[in-house]
C-alpha positions in Angstrom: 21.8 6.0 11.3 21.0 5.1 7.9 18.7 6.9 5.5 15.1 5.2 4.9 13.9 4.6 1.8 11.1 6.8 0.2 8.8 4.3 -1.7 6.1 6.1 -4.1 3.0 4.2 -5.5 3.0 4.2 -9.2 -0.7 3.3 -10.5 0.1 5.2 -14.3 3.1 5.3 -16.5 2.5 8.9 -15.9 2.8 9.0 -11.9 6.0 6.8 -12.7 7.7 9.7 -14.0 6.1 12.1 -11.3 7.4 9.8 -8.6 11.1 9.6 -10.2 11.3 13.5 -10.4 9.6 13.8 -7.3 12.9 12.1 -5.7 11.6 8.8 -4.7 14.4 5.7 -3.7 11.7 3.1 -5.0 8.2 2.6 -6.1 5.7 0.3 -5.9 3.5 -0.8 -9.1 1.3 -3.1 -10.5 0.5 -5.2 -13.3 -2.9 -6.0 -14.8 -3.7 -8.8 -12.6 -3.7 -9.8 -9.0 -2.5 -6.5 -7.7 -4.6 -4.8 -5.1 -5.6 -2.0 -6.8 -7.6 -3.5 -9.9 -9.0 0.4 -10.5 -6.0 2.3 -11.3 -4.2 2.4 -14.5 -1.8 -0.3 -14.1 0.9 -1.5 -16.1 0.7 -4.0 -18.9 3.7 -6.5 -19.3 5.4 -4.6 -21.8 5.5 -1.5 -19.6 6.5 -3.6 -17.0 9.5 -4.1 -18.1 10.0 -0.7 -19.6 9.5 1.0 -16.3 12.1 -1.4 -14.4 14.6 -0.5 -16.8 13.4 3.7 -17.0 13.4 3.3 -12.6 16.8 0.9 -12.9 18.7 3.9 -14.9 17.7 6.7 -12.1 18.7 3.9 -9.4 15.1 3.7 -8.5 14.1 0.3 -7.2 11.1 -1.4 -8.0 8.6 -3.6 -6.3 5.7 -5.2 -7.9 2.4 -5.8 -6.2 1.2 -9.2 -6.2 -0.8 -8.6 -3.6 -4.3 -10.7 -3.8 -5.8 -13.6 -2.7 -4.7 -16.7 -5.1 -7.7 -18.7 -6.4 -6.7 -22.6 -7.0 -7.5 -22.2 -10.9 -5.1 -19.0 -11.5 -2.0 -21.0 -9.6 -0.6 -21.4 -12.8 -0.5 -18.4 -14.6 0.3 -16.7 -11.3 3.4 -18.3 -11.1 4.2 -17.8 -14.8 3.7 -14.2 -14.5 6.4 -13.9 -11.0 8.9 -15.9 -13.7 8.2 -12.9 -16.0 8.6 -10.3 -13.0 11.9 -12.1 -12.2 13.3 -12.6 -15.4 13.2 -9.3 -15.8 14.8 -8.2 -13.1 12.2 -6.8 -10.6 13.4 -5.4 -7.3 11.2 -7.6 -5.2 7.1 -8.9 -5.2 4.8 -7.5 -2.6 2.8 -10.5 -1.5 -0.2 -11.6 0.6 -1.3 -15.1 0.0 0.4 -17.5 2.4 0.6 -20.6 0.4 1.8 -18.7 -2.6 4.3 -17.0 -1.0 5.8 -20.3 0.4 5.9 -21.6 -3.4 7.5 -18.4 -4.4 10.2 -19.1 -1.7 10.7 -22.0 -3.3 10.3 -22.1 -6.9 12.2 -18.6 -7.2 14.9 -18.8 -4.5 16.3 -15.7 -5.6 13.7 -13.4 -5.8 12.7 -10.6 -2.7 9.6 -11.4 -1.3 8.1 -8.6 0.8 5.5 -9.1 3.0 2.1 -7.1 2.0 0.1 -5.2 5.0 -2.7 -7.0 3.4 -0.7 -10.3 5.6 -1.8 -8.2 8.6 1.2 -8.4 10.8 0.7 -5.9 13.2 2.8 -7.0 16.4 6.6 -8.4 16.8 6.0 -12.1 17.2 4.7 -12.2 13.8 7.5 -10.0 12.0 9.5 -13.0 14.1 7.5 -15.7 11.6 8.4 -14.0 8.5 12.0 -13.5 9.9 12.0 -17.3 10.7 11.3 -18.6 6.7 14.0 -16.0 5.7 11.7 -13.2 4.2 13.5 -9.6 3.8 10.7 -7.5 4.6 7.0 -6.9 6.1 4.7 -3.9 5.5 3.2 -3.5 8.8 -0.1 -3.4 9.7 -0.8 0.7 9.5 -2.6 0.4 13.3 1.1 -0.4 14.7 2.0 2.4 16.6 5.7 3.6 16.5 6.4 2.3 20.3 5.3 -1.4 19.1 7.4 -0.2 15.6 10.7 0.7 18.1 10.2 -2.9 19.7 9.8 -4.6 16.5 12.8 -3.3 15.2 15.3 -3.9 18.5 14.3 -7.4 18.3 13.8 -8.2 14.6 16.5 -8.2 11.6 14.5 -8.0 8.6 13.2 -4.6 7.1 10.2 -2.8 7.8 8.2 -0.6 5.4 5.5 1.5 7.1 3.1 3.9 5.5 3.7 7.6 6.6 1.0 9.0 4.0 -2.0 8.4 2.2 -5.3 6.8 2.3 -6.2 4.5 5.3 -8.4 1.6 5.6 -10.9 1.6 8.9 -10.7 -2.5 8.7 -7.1 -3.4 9.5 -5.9 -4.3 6.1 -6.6 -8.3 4.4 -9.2 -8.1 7.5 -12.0 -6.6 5.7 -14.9 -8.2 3.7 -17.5 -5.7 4.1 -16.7 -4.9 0.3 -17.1 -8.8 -0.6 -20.0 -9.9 1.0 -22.1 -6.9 0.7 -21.5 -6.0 -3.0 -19.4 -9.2 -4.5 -16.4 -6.8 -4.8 -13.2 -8.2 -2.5 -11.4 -5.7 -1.6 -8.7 -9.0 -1.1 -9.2 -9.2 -4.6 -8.1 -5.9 -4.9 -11.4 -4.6 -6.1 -13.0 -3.0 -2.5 -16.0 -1.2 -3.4 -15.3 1.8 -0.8 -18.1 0.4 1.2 -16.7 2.1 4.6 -17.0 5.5 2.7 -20.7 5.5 2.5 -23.2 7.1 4.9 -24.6 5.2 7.8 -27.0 5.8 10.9 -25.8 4.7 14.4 -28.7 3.3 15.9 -28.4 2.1 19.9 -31.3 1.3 21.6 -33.7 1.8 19.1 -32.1 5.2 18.4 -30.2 7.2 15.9 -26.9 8.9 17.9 -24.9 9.9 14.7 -24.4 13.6 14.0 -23.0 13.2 10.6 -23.7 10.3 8.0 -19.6 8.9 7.1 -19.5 7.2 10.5 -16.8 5.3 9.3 -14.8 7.2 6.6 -11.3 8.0 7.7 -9.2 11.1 7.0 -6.0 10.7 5.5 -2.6 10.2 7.4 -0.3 12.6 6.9 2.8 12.4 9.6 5.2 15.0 7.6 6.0 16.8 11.1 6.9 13.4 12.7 9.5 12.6 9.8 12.0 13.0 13.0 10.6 10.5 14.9 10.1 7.6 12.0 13.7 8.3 11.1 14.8 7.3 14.8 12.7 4.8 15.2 14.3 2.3 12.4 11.8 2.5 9.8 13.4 1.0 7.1 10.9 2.5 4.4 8.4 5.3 4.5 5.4 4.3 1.9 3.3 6.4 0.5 -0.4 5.5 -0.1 -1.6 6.6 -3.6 -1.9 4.2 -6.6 -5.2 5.6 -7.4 -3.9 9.3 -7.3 -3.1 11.4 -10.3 0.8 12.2 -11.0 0.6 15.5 -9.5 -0.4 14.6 -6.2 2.0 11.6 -6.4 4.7 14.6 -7.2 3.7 16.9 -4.7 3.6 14.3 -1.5 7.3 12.3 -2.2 8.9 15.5 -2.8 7.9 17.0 0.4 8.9 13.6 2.0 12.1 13.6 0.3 12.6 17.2 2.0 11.4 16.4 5.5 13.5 13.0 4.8 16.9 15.3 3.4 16.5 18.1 5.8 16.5 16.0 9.1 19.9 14.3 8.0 21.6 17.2 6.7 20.1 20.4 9.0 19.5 17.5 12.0 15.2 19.0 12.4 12.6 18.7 9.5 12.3 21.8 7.3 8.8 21.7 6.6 6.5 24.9 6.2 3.1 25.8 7.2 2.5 26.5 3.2 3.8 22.9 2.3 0.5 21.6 4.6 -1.2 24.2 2.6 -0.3 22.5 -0.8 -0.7 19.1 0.4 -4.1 20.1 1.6 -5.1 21.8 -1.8 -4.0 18.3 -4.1 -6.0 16.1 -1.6 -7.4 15.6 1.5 -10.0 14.2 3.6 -8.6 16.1 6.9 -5.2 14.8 8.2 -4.5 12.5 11.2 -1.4 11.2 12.5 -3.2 8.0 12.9 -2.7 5.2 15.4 0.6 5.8 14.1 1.1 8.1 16.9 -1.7 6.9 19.2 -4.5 9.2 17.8 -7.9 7.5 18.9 -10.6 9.0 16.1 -9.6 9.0 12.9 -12.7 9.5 10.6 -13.8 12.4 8.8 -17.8 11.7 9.8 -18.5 14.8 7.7 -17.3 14.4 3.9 -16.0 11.1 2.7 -13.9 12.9 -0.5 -11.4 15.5 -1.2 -11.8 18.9 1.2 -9.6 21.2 -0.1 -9.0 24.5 1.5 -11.7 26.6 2.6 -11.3 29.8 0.3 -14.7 31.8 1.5 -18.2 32.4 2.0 -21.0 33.1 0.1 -22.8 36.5 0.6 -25.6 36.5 -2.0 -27.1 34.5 -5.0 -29.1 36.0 -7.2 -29.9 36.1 -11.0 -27.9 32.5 -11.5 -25.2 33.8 -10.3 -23.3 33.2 -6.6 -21.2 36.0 -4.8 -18.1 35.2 -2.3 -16.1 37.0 -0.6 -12.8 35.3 -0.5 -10.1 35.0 2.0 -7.5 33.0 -0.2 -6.7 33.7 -3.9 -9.0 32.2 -6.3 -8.6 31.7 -10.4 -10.1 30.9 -13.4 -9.6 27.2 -14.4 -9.9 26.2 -10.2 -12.2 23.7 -9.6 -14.3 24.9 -6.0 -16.8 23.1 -3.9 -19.9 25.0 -2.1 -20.8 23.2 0.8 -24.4 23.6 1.8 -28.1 21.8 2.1 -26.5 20.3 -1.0 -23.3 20.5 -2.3 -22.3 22.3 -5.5 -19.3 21.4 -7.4 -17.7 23.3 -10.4 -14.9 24.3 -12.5 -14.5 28.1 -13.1 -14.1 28.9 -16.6 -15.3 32.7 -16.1 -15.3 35.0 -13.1 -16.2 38.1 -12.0 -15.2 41.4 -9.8 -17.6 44.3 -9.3 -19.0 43.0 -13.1 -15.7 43.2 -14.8 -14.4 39.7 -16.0 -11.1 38.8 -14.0 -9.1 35.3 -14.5 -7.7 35.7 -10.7 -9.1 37.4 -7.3 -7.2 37.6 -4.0 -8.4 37.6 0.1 -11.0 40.3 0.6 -12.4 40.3 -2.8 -16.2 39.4 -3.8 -16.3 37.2 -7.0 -18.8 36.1 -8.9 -19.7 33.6 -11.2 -22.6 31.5 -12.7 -23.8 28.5 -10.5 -26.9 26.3 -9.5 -28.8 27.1 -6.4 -27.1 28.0 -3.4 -27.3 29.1 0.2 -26.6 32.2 1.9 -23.3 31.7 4.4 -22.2 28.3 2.9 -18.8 27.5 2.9 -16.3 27.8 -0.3 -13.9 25.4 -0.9 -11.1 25.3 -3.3 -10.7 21.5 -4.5 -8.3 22.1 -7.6 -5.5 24.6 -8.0 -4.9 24.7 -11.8 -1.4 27.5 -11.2 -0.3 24.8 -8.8 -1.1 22.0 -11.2 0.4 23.6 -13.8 3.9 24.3 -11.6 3.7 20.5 -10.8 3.5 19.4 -14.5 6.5 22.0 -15.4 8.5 20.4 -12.7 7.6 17.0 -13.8 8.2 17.6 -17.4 11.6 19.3 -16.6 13.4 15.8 -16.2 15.6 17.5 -14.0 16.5 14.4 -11.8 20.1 13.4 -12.4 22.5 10.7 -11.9 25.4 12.8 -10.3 28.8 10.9 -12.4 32.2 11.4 -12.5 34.9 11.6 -15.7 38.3 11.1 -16.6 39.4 12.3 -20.1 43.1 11.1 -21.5 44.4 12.7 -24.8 47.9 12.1 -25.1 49.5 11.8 -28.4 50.5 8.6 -30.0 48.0 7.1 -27.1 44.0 6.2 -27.8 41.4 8.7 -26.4 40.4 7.5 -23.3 37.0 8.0 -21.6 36.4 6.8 -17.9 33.1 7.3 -16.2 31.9 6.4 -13.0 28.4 6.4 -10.8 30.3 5.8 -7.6 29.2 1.9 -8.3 29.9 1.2 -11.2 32.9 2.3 -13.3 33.0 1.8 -17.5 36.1 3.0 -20.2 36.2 3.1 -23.9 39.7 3.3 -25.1 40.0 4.0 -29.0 41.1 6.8 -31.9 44.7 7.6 -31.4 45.6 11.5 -30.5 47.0 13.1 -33.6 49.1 16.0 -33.4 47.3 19.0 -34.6 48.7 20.4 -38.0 46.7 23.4 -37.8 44.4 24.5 -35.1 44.9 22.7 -32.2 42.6 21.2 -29.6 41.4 23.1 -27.0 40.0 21.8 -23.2 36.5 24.4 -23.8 35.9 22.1 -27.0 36.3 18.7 -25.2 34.6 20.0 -22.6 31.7 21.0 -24.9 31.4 17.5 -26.5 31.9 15.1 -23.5 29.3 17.2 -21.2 26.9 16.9 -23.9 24.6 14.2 -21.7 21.2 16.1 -22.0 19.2 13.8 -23.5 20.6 11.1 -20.5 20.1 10.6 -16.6 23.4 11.5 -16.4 24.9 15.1 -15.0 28.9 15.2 -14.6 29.6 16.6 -11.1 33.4 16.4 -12.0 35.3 15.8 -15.3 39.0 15.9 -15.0 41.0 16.2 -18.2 44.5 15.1 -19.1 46.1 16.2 -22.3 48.4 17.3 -24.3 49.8 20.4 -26.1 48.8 20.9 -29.8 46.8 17.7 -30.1 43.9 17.1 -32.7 40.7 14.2 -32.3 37.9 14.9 -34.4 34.8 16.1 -32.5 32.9 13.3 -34.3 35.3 11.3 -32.5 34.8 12.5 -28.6 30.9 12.5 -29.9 31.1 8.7 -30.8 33.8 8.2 -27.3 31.1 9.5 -24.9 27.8 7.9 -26.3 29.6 4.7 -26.0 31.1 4.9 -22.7 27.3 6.2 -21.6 25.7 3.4 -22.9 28.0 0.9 -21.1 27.3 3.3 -17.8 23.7 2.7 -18.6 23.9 -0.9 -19.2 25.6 -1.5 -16.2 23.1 0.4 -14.1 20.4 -2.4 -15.9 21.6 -4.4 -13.8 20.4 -8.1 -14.0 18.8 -9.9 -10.7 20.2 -13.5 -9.8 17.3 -15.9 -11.6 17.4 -18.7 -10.3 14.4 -21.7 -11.1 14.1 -23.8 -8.0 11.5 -26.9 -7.1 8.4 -27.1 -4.8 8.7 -29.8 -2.1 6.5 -29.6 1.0 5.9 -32.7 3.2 2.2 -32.7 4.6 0.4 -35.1 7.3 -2.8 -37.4 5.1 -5.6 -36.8 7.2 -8.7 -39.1 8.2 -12.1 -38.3 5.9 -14.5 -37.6 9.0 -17.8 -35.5 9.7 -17.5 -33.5 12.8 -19.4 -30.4 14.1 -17.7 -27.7 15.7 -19.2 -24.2 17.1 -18.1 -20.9 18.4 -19.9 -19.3 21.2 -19.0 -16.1 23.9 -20.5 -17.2 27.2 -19.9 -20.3 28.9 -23.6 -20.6 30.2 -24.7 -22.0 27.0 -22.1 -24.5 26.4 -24.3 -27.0 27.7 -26.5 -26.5 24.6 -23.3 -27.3 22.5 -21.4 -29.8 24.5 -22.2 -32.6 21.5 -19.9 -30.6 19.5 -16.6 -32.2 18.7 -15.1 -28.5 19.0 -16.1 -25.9 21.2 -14.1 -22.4 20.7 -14.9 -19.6 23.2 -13.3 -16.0 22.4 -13.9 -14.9 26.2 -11.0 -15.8 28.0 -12.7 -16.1 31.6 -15.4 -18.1 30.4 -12.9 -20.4 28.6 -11.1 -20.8 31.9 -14.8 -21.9 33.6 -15.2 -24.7 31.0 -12.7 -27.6 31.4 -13.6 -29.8 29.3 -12.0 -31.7 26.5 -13.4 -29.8 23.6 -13.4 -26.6 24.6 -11.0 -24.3 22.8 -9.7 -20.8 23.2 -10.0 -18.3 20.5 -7.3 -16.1 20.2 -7.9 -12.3 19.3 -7.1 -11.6 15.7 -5.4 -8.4 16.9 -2.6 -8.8 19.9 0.1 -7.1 21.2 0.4 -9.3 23.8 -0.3 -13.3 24.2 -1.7 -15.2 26.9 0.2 -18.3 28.1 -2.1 -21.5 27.0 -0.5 -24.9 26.8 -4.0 -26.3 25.3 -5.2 -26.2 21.3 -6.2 -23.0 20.4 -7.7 -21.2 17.2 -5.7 -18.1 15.6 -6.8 -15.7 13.4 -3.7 -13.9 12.6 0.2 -14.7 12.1 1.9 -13.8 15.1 -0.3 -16.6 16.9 1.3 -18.8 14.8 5.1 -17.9 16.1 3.9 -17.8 19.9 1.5 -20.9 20.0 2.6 -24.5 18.9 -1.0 -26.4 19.0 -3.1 -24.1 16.9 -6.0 -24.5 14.4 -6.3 -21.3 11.9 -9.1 -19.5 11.3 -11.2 -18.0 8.2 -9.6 -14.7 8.4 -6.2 -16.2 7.3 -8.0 -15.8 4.2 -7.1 -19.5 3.0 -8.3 -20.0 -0.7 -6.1 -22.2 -2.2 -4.4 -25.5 -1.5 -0.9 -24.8 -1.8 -2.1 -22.6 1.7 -3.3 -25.4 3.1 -0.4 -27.7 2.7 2.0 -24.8 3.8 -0.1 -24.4 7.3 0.0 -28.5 7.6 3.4 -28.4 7.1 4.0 -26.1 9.7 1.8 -28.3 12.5 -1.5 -26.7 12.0 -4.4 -29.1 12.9 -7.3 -27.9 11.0 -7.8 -24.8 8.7 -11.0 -23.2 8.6 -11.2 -21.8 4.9 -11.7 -18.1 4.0 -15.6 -16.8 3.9 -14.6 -15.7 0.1 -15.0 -19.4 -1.6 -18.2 -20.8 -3.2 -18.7 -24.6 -3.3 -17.2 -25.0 -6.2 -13.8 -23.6 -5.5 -13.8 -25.5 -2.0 -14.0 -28.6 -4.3 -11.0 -27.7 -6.7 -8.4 -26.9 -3.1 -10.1 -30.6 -2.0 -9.1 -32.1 -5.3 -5.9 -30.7 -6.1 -4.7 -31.5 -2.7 -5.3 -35.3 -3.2 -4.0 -34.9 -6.6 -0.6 -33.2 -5.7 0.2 -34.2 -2.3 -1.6 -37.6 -2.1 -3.1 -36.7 0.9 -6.5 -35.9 2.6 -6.3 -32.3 5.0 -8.0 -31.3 7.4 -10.9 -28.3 6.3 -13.2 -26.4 8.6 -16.1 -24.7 7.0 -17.8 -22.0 8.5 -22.0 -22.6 7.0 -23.8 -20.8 9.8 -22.7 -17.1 11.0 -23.4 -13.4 11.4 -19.4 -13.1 9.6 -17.6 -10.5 10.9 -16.8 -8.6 8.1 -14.2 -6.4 10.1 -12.0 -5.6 12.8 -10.7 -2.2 13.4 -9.0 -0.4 16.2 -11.2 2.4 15.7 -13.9 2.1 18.4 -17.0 4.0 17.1 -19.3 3.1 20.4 -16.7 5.0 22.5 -16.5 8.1 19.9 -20.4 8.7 20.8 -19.9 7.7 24.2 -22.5 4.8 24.4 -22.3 0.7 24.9 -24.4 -0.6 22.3 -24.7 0.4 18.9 -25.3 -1.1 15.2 -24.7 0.8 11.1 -27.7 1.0 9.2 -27.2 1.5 5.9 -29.2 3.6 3.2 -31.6 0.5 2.5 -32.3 -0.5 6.0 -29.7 -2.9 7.2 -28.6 -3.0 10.3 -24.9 -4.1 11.3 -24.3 -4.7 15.1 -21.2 -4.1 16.5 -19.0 -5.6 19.1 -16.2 -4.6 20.7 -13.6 -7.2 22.0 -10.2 -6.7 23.4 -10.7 -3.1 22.6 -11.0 -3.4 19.3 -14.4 -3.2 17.1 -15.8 -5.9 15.2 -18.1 -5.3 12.8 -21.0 -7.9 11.8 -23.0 -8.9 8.7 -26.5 -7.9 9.0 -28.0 -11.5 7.3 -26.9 -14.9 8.5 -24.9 -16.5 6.4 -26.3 -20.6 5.6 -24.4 -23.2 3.6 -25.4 -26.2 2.4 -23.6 -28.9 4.9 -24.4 -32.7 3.1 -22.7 -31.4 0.1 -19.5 -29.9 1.8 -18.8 -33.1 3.6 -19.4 -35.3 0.2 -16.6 -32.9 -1.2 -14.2 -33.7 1.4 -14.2 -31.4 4.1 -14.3 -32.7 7.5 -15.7 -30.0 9.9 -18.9 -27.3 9.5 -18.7 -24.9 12.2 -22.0 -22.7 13.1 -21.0 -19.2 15.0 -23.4 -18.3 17.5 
C-alpha cells in the first residue's frame, strides 16, 4: 500500500515555510493571476521560482494553481506565464478551463497537468475522460463520497487528490455563480464574494421556517479520525483547504495529518488525541463535519458563519464596564475571546483580572474579569485565539528543524585525495581533491573530521550515517575538509534542483465550419406545455418521464449536472458536466461547462459536440472576441448557444435545505428583500436567481451566434 501524499496550500511565503516544517510531501500555490484565490497573499514571479527551488531542496513538490476561467483577451499572456511555470521547473499546473487545458496538452507536452475540483468531476465516467487525453491527475469533486472514491480508483489509472480538510463550498465547486451575478465577483475568477456565508430567511408558503440566519454556511471538514479509511481507499493525495489561512493554522493542520498519515503506516491505527481536536478547534473552526465525504447529510453551521473557537465559559455579572466569567478552560492575557450574546462581542485581552488582583493567566473554576462593552448575563465565552499556542507554533516553525536525512563516506588515505561521497538515497555526488599528508606533528584525529564534515546547520541536510576510512598519523587542513563538504553539499543540493523535461510543442486541432443560422431553442420541465413551444428548433426537457411522453424530433433530454449513474439514451442530449461527455456520443454542452473562450469551443467541436451553449459569465462584448478569433484561427464558423432569457441557476449542491426543515417548498431571501426559489432535482438542490436575466437577441445573432435559448 503506498503512502499518499500530504499536499498543503501555501497562500504566503510565510505559510510556505509553515507547511515545509509542518511535514508536508507537496504544496499547492499561486501566482498573482488566474489562481482561485485572488485574496490571499500570493506569490509574485520572482518568489515563484524561489519557493520551487526552497520546496525542490526539502523534496517538497510543487503545484501551481492556474485555476480560473480563461477570458479570450488574456490567452496570451496565460500561456506565456505556464512557459515561465515550466521553465522553471514546476511540479505540475492545477487547471480548470477546458480549452486551455487542451492547448496546455499541447503546446507543453511535458508539463503535469492536474485536473482542478473547480472541473467538477465528481463520478468515475468523467475521471475516465481525463484518463482518456492522458492527464495524471483529477481533484475530485469534494461531494464524492469514499464508496464512489473506492470505485473510481478500481477502475481508473490516473491519481486522485481529495480534500480531507478545510473550508467547503455549499455549491459543488466551478458550479457556483451566486458570487458573480449577484455582486460581479466570480468566484470562477477566483474572487467569490462569500455570498453563501451571509444570513438568509427561508420563506415557504408565505412563511419564515429558519431558526438561525446562515442557512447555507457550511462547517469545516475535518476527517482526521477517518485517516484509516482514506489510506485504504487509494487516495492518491490528501489536500488540505487553506490558502487564505495564516501559517500557524497551515502548521498546526499538515502536521497532525502527517501524524494520523505516519502513525497508521507504522503503528497500523491513527494516533490521534482528543487534545489534537482541541487544538485544531482553537486555530479555526466553523464546527467540523465529515462531509459527504462520509455520507453526512447537513453540513452547515446555520448559527455563526466564522471562526468558533472553544467555549471557555460563562458570564456571571457585568457591571462598572467590566464583564465577570467563570471559566472552565485556561484563559490568558494576549487571547483573543468572543462573547456570544444579543450581540456579539469580540476582543483581545491585554489585562485581566482575579478577585481584583491583575493575573496574565486563569485556569477552570476561576472568575476573571476584564474591561468590555455591554454584555449579557449567561452568554457564552469563547476563546478564538490562543496566543501560548501561537507562540509554540511560531517556535516550531522558526526551528527549521525539517531535515533531509543523507548519508557519508569519508576517504583519507595518504598519498590519495580527500574523498567526500554523499548521498540522499536518490541522488549520490563526490568531490575528490587535496592529497592526505602525513602528519609531522599532531596528527589527525576522526572527532576533528567528524566536527568539520557534520557541520551542515545552516543546510536541509542532517547526516544519519557518516562512515570514515583513514589512515594512521595523517594531516588535511581543516580549511580543507571545510572547503571538501561545502562543495560536495552544493552539488547534493544542485542535484535535488532538479530540472523538469521542457519541452515547446504546437497547437493543432481540426474543427467542423458550421452553417451561420438563427434558431430558437428553449428549456422547459413539464411536457404539458410543449405545445406552447413546439416552433422551437430545440426543445430540452430535464424531467426524464416527461421527456419519454414527447416524441418528437426536437425534443431533447437534459442530463443532470450531477450523476452517479447514466441513463441509456441513444438520442441528442444536453450535458452539463464531464462525465456526460465519456458516456454519451451525441451531446450538446451546456452553460455550466463554463465555456468563455474559443480555444474551449474548438476543443468540444473537436471532440463531436454539436452546439455549445456559452457560460452565463460573458458580456456581448467578449461573446464577440470567442466569435471572431474562432474565424480568425480556425477558419471556421461554430456552433454557439446563448442563453438571453432565464431565472440562472446560480447553484447546485448536494446539500438539500428543504429536507433539513422538513418542508417541500421553500425560497432565500436575502437582507434586502430578494427572494431565491429553490428546486430540488435528482436529489440535489438548485438554487435560482431572484431577477430574470434578458439579453439583447438581434445583436447576438449579427455577432455570429446561431441559437438564443429562453429557460422557462
Amino acid at each position: 500500500m503506498k503512502k499518499p501524499e500530504l499536499l498543503a496550500p501555501a497562500g504566503s511565503i510565510e505559510a510556505l515555510n509553515a507547511a515545509i516544517e509542518a511535514g508536508c510531501d507537496a504544496v499547492y500555490l499561486s501566482g498573482k493571476k488566474y489562481g482561485a484565490r485572488t485574496f490571499a497573499s500570493n506569490f509574485s514571479d520572482e518568489q515563484l521560482v524561489d519557493a520551487i527551488k526552497l520546496c525542490h531542496l526539502y523534496g517538497v513538490r510543487v503545484y501551481v494553481t492556474v485555476n480560473t476561467i480563461i477570458y479570450e483577451d488574456e490567452v496570451d499572456d496565460f500561456i506565456k506565464y505556464i512557459d515561465f511555470l515550466h521553465s522553471n521547473n514546476v511540479d505540475a499546473v492545477i487547471m480548470q478551463d477546458i480549452g486551455m487545458v487542451d492547448l496546455v496538452r499541447k503546446l507543453f507536452p511535458n508539463l503535469e497537468v492536474h485536473i482542478s475540483t473547480q472541473m467538477h468531476v465528481h463520478n468515475m465516467e468523467g475521471v475516465k475522460f481525463f484518463e482518456n487525453m492522458g492527464l495524471k491527475r483529477v481533484v475530485l469533486a469534494r461531494e464524492t463520497s469514499i464508496d464512489v472514491i473506492r470505485e473510481i480508483k478500481k477502475n481508473c489509472s490516473v491519481d486522485l487528490e481529495v480534500f480531507v480538510h478545510g473550508a467547503l463550498c455549499i455549491s459543488y465547486s466551478g458550479q457556483c455563480l451566486m458570487s458573480s451575478l449577484i455582486g460581479g465577483r466570480s468566484g470562477n475568477r477566483g474572487a467569490c464574494a462569500g455570498c453563501c456565508r451571509l444570513p438568509y430567511d427561508l420563506i415557504s408558503d408565505g412563511k419564515k421556517v429558519n431558526r438561525d440566519k446562515y442557512l447555507i454556511s457550511t462547517k469545516d471538514l475535518m476527517t482526521l479520525n477517518h485517516v484509516g479509511d482514506l489510506i485504504e481507499s487509494g487516495i492518491d493525495s490528501f489536500k488540505i483547504e487553506g490558502r487564505m489561512k495564516r501559517p500557524e493554522y497551515v502548521y498546526l493542520i499538515v502536521s497532525l495529518y502527517r501524524k494520523a498519515i505516519d502513525s497508521y503506516f507504522d503503528l497500523g491505527y491513527v494516533d490521534i488525541s482528543d487534545d489534537d481536536i482541541i487544538s485544531m478547534k482553537k486555530i479555526f473552526n466553523r464546527g467540523f463535519t465529515n462531509g459527504f465525504l462520509f455520507n453526512e447529510k447537513f453540513i452547515i453551521n446555520s448559527k455563526r458563519p466564522n471562526h468558533m473557537g472553544i467555549e471557555i465559559g460563562q458570564v456571571v455579572d457585568y457591571r462598572d464596564g467590566f464583564v465577570y466569567i467563570k471559566l472552565k478552560d485556561m484563559l490568558n492575557v494576549h487571547d483573543g475571546v468572543r462573547i456570544v450574546g444579543k450581540n456579539d462581542v469580540g476582543l483581545s485581552i491585554d489585562k485581566m483580572f482575579v478577585n481584583k488582583n491583575s493575573v496574565s493567566n486563569a485556569s477552570n473554576g476561576s472568575i476573571v474579569s476584564f474591561k468590555c462593552d455591554k454584555v449579557d448575563k449567561n452568554s457564552i465565552v469563547l476563546k478564538t485565539t490562543d496566543f501560548l499556542q501561537l507562540n509554540d507554533i511560531n517556535q516550531k516553525i522558526n526551528s527549521k528543524s525539517r531535515k533531509v536525512f543523507i548519508s557519508g563516506l569519508i576517504k583519507l588515505n595518504k598519498g590519495n585525495n580527500v574523498y567526500l561521497e554523499l548521498s540522499d538515497g536518490i541522488n549520490k555526488v563526490s568531490v575528490s581533491d587535496y592529497v592526505v599528508d602525513s602528519a609531522l606533528n599532531k596528527a589527525l584525529t576522526r572527532d576533528q573530521v567528524i566536527k568539520q564534515i557534520d557541520r551542515l546547520g545552516g543546510t536541509v541536510f542532517k547526516f544519519n550515517s557518516l562512515d570514515i576510512i583513514m589512515d594512521d598519523d595523517i594531516f588535511v587542513p581543516v580549511s580543507v575538509l571545510n572547503d571538501i563538504r561545502r562543495r560536495a553539499v552544493d552539488l547534493l543540493s544542485s542535484k535535488r534542483l532538479y530540472k523538469t523535461n521542457y519541452l515547446k510543442g504546437t497547437y493543432d486541432i481540426k474543427v467542423s465550419d458550421f452553417k451561420h443560422v438563427h434558431e430558437k431553442s428553449c428549456l422547459i420541465d413539464d411536457a404539458s406545455i410543449y405545445d406552447k413551444y413546439s416552433f422551437y428548433d430545440y426543445v430540452y426537457i430535464d424531467d426524464y418521464n416527461s421527456f419519454k411522453c414527447l416524441n418528437y424530433s426536437n425534443v431533447y433530454y437534459k442530463v443532470p449536472r450531477v450523476n452517479n449513474e447514466y441513463l441509456n439514451i441513444n438520442s441528442r442530449v444536453l450535458v452539463g458536466e464531464i462525465g456526460s461527455l465519456y458516456k454519451y456520443k451525441n451531446v450538446d454542452t451546456d452553460f455550466s461547462f463554463n465555456v468563455v473562450n474559443s480555444y474551449s469551443v474548438a476543443f468540444l467541436h473537436s471532440i463531436g459536440v454539436n452546439k455549445i451553449t456559452l457560460s452565463y459569465e460573458l458580456d456581448l462584448y467578449r461573446i464577440k472576441n470567442i466569435i471572431d478569433s474562432y474565424h480568425e484561427r480556425y477558419h471556421a464558423h461554430p456552433n454557439l448557444e446563448v442563453i438571453v432569457s432565464a431565472f440562472e441557476e446560480m447553484m447546485v449542491s448536494k446539500f438539500n435545505i428543504l429536507d433539513y426543515y422538513g418542508i417541500s417548498n421553500g425560497s432565500l431571501k436575502d437582507r434586502f428583500g430578494n427572494l431565491y426559489p429553490i428546486k430540488i432535482k435528482n436529489g440535489n438542490m438548485y438554487i435560482y436567481n431572484y431577477k430574470r436575466r434578458n439579453m439583447d437577441t438581434q445583436s447576438l445573432y449579427d455577432i455570429g451566434i446561431n441559437v438564443l435559448r429562453i429557460n422557462v
